[in-house]
N, C-alpha and C positions, 0 to 999 in steps of 0.2 A: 810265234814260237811258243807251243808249252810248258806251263814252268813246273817244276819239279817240285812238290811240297814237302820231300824226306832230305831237305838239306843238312850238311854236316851241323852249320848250330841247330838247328829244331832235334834233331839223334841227341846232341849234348845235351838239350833243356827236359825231353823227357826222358833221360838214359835217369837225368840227376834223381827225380822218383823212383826209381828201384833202389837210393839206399837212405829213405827218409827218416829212417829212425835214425835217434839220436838219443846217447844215452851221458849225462854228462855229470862233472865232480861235484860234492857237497861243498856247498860254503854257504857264508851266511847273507839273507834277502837283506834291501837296507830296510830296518826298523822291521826286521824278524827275523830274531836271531837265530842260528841254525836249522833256517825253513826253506825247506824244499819243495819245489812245487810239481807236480806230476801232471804234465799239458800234451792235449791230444787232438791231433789235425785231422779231421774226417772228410774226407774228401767223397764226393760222388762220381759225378760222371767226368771223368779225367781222358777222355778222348780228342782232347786239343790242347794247343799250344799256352790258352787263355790258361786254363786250368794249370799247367805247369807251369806258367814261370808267377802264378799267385802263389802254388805251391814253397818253389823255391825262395821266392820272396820271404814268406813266413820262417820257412825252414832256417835261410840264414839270418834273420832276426833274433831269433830264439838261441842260435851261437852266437849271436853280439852282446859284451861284455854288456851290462852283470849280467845277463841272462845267463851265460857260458857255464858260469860258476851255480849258477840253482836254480835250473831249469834243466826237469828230463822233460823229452820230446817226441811223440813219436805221432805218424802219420800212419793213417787206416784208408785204404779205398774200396768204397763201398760198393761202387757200380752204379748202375740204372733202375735198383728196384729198390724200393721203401722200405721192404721187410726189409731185406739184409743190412740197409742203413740203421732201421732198428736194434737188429737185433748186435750190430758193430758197437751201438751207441750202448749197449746194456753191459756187452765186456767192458766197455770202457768205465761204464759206474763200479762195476764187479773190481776192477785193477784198481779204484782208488783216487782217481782223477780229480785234480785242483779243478780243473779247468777245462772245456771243450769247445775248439771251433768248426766250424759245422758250415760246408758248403750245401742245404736243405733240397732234397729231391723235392719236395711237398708242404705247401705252407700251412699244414694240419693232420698231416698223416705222422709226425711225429712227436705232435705235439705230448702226450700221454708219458713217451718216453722221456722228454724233457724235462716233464713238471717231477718224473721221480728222481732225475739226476737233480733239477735243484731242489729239492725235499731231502735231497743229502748237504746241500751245501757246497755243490758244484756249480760255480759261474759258467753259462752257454751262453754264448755268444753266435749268430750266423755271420755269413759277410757273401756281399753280390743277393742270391736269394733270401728269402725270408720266412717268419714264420710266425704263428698265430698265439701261440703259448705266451702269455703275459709276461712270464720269470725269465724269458732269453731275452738276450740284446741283439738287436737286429743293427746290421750297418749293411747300407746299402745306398746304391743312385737311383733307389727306383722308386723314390719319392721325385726326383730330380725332373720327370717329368722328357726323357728321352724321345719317349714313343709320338709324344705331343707336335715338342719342339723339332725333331728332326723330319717330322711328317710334316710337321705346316713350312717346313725351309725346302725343302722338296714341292710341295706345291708350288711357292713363290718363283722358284727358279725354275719350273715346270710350265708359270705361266698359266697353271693352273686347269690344266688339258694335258692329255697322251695316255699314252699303253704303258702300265705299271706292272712287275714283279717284286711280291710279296715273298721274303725271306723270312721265315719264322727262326724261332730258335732250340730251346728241346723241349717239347711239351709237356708241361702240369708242371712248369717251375714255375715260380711268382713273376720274375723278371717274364718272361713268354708271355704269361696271360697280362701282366700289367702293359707295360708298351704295346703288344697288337692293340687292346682293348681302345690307348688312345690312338695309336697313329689309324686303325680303321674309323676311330670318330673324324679324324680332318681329315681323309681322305674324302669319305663320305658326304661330307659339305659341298662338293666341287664335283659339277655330274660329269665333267668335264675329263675327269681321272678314270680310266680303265682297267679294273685290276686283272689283267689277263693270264696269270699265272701262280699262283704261292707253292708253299711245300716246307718241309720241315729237312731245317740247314744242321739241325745242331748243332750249332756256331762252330761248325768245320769248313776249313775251306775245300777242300777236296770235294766234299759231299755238295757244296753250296755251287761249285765249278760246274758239275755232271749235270745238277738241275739245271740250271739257267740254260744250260747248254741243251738241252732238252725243249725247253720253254721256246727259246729260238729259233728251235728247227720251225715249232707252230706257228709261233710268232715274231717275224723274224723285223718287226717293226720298232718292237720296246723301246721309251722313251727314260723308262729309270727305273731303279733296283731299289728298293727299300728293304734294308736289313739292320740286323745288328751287330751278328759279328759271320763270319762267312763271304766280307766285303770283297776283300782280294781275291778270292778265290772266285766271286759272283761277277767279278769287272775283269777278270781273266776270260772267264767265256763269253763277251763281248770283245774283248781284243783279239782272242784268235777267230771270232765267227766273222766281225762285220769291223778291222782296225780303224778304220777313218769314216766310221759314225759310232761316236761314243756316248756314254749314256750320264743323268745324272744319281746321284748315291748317296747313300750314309751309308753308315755303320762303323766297325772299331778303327785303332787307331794302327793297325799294322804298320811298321816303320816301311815296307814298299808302297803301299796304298800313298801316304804322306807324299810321299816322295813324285808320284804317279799326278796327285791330283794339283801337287804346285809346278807340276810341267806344261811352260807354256806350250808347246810341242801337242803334249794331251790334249791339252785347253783347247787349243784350236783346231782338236778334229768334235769337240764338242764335249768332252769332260767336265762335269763338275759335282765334286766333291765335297765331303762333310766329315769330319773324323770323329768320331765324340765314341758315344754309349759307354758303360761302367769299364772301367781297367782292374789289371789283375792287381793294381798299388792295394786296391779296397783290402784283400785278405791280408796284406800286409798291417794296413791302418787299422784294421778288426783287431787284428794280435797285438798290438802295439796297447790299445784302449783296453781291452779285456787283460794285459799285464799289468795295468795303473791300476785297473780297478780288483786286479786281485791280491794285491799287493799291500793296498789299500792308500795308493798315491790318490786315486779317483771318487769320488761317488758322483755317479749321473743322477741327473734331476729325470730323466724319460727313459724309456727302452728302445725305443728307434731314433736310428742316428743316420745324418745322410752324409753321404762320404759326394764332395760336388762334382760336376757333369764335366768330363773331358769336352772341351768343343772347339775345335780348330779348323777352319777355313783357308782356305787355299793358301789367302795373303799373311796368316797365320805361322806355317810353317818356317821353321825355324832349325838348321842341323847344328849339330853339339859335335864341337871341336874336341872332348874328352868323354869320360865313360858314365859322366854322372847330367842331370838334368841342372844345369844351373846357368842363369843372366836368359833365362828367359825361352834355351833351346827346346824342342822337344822332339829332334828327329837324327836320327846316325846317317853317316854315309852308307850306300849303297853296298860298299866293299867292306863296312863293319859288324853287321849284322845279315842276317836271314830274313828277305820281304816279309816274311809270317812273323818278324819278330814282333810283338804289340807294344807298343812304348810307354803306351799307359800302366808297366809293370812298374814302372820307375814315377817318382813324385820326389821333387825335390823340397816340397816344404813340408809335408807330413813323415815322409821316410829318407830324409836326407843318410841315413845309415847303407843302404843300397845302391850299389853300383849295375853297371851292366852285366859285369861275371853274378855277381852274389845272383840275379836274378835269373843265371843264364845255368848254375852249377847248385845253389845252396850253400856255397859255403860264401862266410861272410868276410863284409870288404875288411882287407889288413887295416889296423887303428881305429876302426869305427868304432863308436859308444853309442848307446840306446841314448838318444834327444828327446826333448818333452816336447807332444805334443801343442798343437795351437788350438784355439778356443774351437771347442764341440759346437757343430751342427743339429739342430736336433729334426726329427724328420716330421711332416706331412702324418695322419693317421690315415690310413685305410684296408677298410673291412675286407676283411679275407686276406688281406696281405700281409701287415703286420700287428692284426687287432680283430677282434672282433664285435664285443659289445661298442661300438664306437662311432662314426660318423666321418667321411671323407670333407674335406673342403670342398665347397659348391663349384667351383672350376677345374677341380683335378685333370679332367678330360680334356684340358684348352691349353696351348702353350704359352710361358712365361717367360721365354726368354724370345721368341721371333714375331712380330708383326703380321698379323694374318695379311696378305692380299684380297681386295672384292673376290667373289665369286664371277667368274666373265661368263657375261651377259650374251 
């Protein structure tokens, strides 16, 4: 059966970006008195699910008390091209802005524009991708090392042999070039791995559906999908082409995917799954750091910061009895959310302020108060990603959190 990906919540989550501005009362910041801070969400490419409920995350953040009272807010979406991200990020120096976070098309293409927002004394901040300008704060999993760890657990469980499709995600982001760069390094290892198909998913599932399903007509043998986010939508067109030989996967954490890959039912027509890659909490946890540190609750010791690796395994999953992530859940009922909804919008030890609505609407949970953060991560350096004059650790390219397998002989 085909599934429909314009279901009534995914309409609610990006309906909620069309009224992202937010314009709200003076009062006074603590330990600044009658200061108001003028904060602006820049969004790029807003063509999925990911993208809005990071959005909405933020959004309701930023009306959660004291924010409510001196914090104005407003959201710009930029699109797919760099200039107009520019040239977005130049009104926003122009209107005055405290403060800017910054979903980055380009880990260099904006840098220029950044260095004169902070030469005025506006904190940038990105969150998910990154960027190369010294004076931003980067928060991101993509030091985290995704690309590594979920290519060498796909090997493992692969046995280290078969017919591979390659999921990219939108070309010339940081996040895209950083992960292919390592999961093609352990793919590469193993002659055994055939990569018989890629293409560019922009972490849409619709889009990620159509390819695979293309890929299969050719190759109608495929033994597993590696992606990042585009999973649900990549393991749909393997259940409608070929339902009782399934394939194995990563990529996000869609609350259907969850659900899908701890079905023994699944399992034993051959499923197995991997949930991880960045979630939308990061733009949440970006805004959350970048208000301490405007505030002047914070001063970071570094400029990259690593927000850690969602990673959930079959026997992992876990569904939550209520609307928040807490005693360890991290997955809804089937009949409470939207398969596309991604769960990793929700972190209950970094954004305990967020519920399922706040993430699904923007507006924020009744009696919630802004919580302090737990002790900063601080990230990995690497060049072109989030540094330049600098030096990667000598293993970047290797996984740290999975056990390689031999190479079979």
């Amino acid at each position: 059966m085909k599934t429909s990906f314009m279901s009534q919540p995914a309409f609610r989550i990006l309906g909620a970006l069309s009224g992202a501005a937010v314009i709200l009362s003076t009062a006074a910041a603590p330990g600044h008195a009658e200061e108001r801070y003028k904060v602006f969400l820049n969004m790029s490419y807003s063509g999925n699910t990911w993208q809005a409920l990071a959005a909405n995350g933020i959004k309701a953040l930023a009306a959660t008390p004291p924010y409510d009272k001196n914090v104005e807010f407003k959201t710009v979406i930029s699109g797919t091209e760099v200039q107009r991200q520019i040239s977005d990020l130049q009104s926003m120096i122009a209107a005055g802005a405290n403060a800017i976070l910054i979903m980055p098309l380009s880990p260099t293409g904006l840098n220029r524009v950044i260095k004169q927002a902070c030469s005025k004394g506006i904190v940038v901040f990105t969150y998910d991708a990154t960027v190369t300008e010294p004076c931003a704060y980067n928060v991101s999993s993509i030091t985290a090392r995704y690309g590594a760890n979920s290519a060498q657990w796909m090997v493992n469980q692969m046995g280290g042999k078969g017919e591979l499709v390659f999921n990219h995600g939108v070309a010339g982001t940081t996040v895209t070039k950083t992960y292919d760069e390592q999961a093609y390094h352990i793919f590469k290892k193993y002659p055994g791995i055939k990569i018989v198909g890629d293409f560019y998913g922009n972490w849409n599932d619709a889009t990620s559906q159509e390819e695979v399903a293309k890929i299969l007509a050719a190759h109608p043998n495929i033994d597993g999908i590696w992606t990042v986010d585009g999973n649900y939508g990549s393991l749909q067109a393997v259940v409608n082409a070929r339902p009782d030989r399934l394939v194995t996967i990563t990529g996000q954490s869609n609350n259907g995917y969850r659900l899908m890959i701890a079905d023994p039912d699944m399992q034993a027509k051959g499923l197995k799954g991997l949930s991880s890659s960045s979630g939308p909490a990061v733009g949440g946890y970006a805004f959350k750091l970048m208000m301490e540190v405007v505030t002047g609750k914070k001063k970071l010791e570094q400029h990259s910061i690593e927000y850690p690796l969602p990673w959930v395994q079959p026997q992992d999953v876990k569904v939550c009895s209520g609307d928040k992530f807490v005693e360890g859940c991290n997955t809804f009922p089937a009949d409470k959310v939207s398969p596309l909804f991604i769960t990793t919008a929700l972190d209950g030890e970094r954004l305990p302020e967020l519920s399922l609505d706040a993430v699904q609407t923007g507006n924020p949970a009744p009696g919630a108060t802004i919580q302090e953060l737990p002790k900063v991560i601080y990230a990995d350096t690497l060049p072109g990603i989030n540094c330049t004059d600098c030096k990667a650790p000598a293993d970047w390219l290797e996984p740290n959190r999975v056990e390689p397998i031999p190479v079979p002989q």
